[in-house]
N, C-alpha and C positions, 0 to 999 in steps of 0.2 A: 517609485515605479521600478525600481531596479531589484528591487523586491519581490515583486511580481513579475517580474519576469523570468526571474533566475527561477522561483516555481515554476511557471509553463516551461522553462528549456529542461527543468530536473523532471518536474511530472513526464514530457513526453520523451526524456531519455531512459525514463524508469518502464514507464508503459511501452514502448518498441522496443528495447532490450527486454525487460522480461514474456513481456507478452509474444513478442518474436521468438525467443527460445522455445514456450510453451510447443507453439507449431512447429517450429524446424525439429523439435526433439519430439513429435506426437506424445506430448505428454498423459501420463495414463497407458502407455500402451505395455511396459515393464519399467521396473523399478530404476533403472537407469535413467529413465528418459524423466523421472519426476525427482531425483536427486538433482538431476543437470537442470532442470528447470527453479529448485528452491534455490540454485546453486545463485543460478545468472538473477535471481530475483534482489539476494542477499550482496551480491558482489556489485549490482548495479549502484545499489545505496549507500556501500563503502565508498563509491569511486564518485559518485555524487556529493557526497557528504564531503569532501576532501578538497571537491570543486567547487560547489557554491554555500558551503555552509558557512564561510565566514561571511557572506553575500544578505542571505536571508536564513540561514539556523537548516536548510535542507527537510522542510517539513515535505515535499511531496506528495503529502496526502492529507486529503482532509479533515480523517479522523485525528492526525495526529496535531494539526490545527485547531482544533475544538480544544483537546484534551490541555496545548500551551494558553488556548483562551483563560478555559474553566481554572486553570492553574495561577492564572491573574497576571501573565507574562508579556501578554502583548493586549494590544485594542482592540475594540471590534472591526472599525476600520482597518488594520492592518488585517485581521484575520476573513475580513468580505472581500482585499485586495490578493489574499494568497488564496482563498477559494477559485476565484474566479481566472486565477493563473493558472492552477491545477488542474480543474477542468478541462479549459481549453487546450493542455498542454497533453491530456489523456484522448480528448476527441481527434487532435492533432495526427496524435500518434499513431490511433486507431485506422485513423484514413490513409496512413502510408503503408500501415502495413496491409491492409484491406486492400490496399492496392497493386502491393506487390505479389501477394499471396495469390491474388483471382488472376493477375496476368503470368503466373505461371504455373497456374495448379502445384503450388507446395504444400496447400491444403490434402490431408491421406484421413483425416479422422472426423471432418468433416465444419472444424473451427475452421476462419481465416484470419481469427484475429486477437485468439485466445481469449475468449468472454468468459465469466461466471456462470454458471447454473449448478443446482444440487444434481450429483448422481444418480444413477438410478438406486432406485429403492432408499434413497433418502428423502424422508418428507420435506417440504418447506421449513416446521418449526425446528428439525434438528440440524438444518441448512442455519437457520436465523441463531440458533444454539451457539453453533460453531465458529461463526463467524463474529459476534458478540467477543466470545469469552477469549477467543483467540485475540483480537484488537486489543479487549481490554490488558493484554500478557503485551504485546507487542508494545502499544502505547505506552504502560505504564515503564518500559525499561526505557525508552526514551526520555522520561522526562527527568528519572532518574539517573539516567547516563549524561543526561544534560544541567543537572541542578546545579548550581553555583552552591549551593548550602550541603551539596552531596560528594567533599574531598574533593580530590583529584580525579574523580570518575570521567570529568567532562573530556579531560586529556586524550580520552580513546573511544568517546561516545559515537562517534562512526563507523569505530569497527566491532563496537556490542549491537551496535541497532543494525547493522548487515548481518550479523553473524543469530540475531536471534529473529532475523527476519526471514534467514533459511531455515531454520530450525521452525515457525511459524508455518511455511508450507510445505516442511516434510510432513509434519502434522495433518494438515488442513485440504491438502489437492485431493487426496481419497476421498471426500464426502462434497468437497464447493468448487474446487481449483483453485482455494484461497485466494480470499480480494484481500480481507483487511484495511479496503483502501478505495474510497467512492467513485475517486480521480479516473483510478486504474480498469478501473468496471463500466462506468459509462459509455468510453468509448466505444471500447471492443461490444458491448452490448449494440451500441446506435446501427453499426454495421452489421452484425452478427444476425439479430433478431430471434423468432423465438424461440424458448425459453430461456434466454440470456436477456434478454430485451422482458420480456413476459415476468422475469423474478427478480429483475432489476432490483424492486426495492429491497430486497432482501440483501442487497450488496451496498447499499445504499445508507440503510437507517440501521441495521444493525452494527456495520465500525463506527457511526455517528453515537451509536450508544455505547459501545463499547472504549470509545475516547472518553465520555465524559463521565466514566468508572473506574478509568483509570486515575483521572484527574481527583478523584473523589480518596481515592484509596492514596495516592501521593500524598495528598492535602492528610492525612491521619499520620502517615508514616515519616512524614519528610520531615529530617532535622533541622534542627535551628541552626542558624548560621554561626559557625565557629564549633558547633558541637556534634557534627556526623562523626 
């Protein structure tokens, strides 16, 4: 249980720090306000990673929970016990800051709670595109940065997976607001409503697929033990 719960306290300090920058910074509005937001997204994961990853590994998200399943690292039970942490640790967080936002109009761009939707003039499927191939780059360097069979990479696997998880939404806020992350999408959606709510699945099934391509792509590349 200790397991699960260190997910729900790391999901909804992932989801209210990043998702709260999003707003306090109106992300999207100039190029600073969407550095500062991949910044606090990347920085949160570091500072997580450091605090409960000896705890539970600091999966936070769910795609990146599929991608240790498919990888054959944990149970299914442990991995239906970190979903359900995650979740609720992203709806959690959604409702605080939903709440702090509407009781003082810090909302200016018209989020209160930093949800996903594709931008304008981006369709759904290059929405679904983006967010896929992105997950799958994100995912697969965690599992890499965490492989026991991959050196000494693990020594610094939370400051490669913060560090390309900014790099992930310099990328990605231009066209989704980069989720990457089902956890982190849900909630801000539940509040939000629509088109956050409305294209939900697309924040949803696309890192769900994009984890278990990662996991796919490790499994070809990943060395044997004693010989990375």
């Amino acid at each position: 249980m200790k397991k699960y719960l260190a997910e729900l306290v790391g999901t909804f300090v992932l989801t209210f720090l990043g998702c709260g920058a999003a707003v306090s910074l109106n992300c999207g509005v100039d190029s600073a306000s969407v550095v500062g937001t991949a910044l606090a997204f990347g920085l949160t994961v570091v500072a997580m990673a450091y605090t409960i990853g000896g705890i539970s590994g600091c999966h936070i998200n769910p795609a990146i929970t599929l991608g240790v399943l498919c990888s054959g690292r944990m149970s299914v039970k442990d991995a239906v016990g970190y979903w359900v942490g995650q979740f609720i640790g992203g709806i959690l967080a959604a409702a605080v800051l939903y709440a702090i936002t509407t009781a003082t109009s810090g909302s200016i761009l018209g989020t209160t709670t930093g949800a996903n939707a594709c931008a304008d003039g981006v369709p759904l499927g290059a929405g679904f595109l983006v967010e896929a191939v992105l997950t799958t780059l994100f995912v697969l360097v965690v599992l890499g940065a965490t492989a026991k069979t991959n050196g000494a990479t693990n020594n610094f696997a939370g400051l490669a997976i913060g560090l390309s998880l900014t790099l992930i939404h310099l990328v990605g806020i231009h066209y989704t607001g980069t989720s990457v992350n089902p956890a982190r999408s849900l909630g801000p959606a539940l509040f939000q409503g629509g088109a956050a709510l409305s294209q939900l699945w697309i924040f949803i099934v696309a890192p769900l697929v994009g984890g278990a391509l990662a996991a796919a792509i490790w499994k070809a590349i990943e060395p044997k033990a004693g010989k990375a």
